[in-house]
N, C-alpha and C positions, 0 to 999 in steps of 0.2 A: 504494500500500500504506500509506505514513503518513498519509492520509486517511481509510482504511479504519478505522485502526489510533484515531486522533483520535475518529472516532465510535464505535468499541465501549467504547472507554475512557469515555468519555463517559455511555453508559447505565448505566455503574456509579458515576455522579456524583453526591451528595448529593441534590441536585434531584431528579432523573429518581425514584430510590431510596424519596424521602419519598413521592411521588407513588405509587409502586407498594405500598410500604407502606400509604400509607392507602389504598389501593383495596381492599387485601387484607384489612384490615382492615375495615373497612367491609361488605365482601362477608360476611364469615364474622357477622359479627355479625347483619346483614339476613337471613340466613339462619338465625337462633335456635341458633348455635352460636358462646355466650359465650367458653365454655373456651376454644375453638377463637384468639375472639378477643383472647383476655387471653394466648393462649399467643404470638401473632404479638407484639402490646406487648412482652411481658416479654424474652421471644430478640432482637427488635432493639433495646430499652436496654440490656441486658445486652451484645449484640456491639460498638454502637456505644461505650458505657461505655467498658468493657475496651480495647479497640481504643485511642481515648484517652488510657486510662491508661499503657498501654504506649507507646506514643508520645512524652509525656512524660517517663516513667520512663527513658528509652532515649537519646533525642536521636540517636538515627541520621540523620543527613543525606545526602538523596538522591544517588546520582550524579553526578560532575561531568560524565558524557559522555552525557545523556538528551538525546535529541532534543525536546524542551518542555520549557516551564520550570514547575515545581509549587513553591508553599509547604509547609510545612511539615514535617518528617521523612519518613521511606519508611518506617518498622519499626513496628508491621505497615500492611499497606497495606489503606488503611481502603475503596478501592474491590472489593478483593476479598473483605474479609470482610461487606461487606455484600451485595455477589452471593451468598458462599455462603450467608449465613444467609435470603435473600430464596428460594434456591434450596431447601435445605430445608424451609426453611416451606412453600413450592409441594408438594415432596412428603408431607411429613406430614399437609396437607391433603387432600389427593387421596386416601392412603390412607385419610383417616378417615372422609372422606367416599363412596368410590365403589367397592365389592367389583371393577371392570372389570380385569382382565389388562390391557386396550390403555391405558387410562384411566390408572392407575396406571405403566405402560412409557411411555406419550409424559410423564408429569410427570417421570422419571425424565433421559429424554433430553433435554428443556427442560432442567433443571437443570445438569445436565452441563454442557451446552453454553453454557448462558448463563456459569455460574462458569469455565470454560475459555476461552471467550469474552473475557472482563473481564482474567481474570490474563493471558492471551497480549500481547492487547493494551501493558497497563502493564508487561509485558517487554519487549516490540519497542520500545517509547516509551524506553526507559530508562531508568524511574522506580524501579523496582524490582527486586532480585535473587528469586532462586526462595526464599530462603527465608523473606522477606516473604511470601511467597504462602502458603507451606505453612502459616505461623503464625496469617495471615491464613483459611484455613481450620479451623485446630483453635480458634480465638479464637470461630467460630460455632459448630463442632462442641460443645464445651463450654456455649459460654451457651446454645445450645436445649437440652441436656442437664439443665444446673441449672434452668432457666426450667421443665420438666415434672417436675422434683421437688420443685421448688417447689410448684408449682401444685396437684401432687396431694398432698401435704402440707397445700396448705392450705385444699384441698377437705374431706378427709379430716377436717381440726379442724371446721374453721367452714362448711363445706357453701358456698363460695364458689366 
């Protein structure tokens, strides 16, 4: 199980993360759907940002009883807020792109599970408490939120 636990944590690693971001990124733009791609950019600098900042801001120090050993603070926890906001993105795309019931309901359960997935994980690990997690989800919630009022704000002025 703390094998198990070591690789799922893992695909919510910086690395893996950058990788799938730029895929996604990539993908929506190859496919003549800018906005699409400026909105993926703007939600993961804004999550990663934030995330960050709060981190700093906070100085919370991990766990003394985690079964691995991490750098840096736990609050919030930057491996879950980049799962959720990679997870989000996955749906918002899917809906923008594809009217399918089934299309839309598998990007939904990917999501889930991948973001449910990552935080279980850095819980069993004990790297993190749940409310790392929680924060760590409303940390994405928010910056896709601002990132699409932004955007369309700034569509809206300068047709960008």
């Amino acid at each position: 199980m703390f094998n198990f636990a070591e690789y799922v944590s893992w695909i919510g690693n910086i690395e893996v993360m950058i990788f799938l971001f730029s895929a996604g990124i990539f993908s929506v733009w190859y496919a003549q759907k800018k906005s699409l791609a400026y909105t993926w950019v703007a939600s993961v600098v804004l999550t990663v940002g934030a995330t960050f900042i709060l981190k700093i801001l906070f100085h919370i120090p991990r766990p003394l009883t985690a079964l691995i050993v991490e750098d840096g603070f736990r609050f919030p926890s930057g491996h879950a807020s980049t799962a959720a906001i990679f997870g989000i993105l996955i749906v918002y795309t899917i809906f923008t792109l594809y009217t399918s019931r089934t299309a839309r309901a598998v990007s939904i359960i990917f999501a889930c599970t991948w973001f449910a997935s990552v935080a279980w994980a850095r819980l069993f690990l004990g790297v993190h408490y749940p409310v790392d997690i929680f924060v760590s989800l409303v940390v994405a919630g928010v910056s896709f939120w601002v990132s699409l009022v932004f955007l369309k704000s700034t569509h809206a002025r300068f047709g960008f």
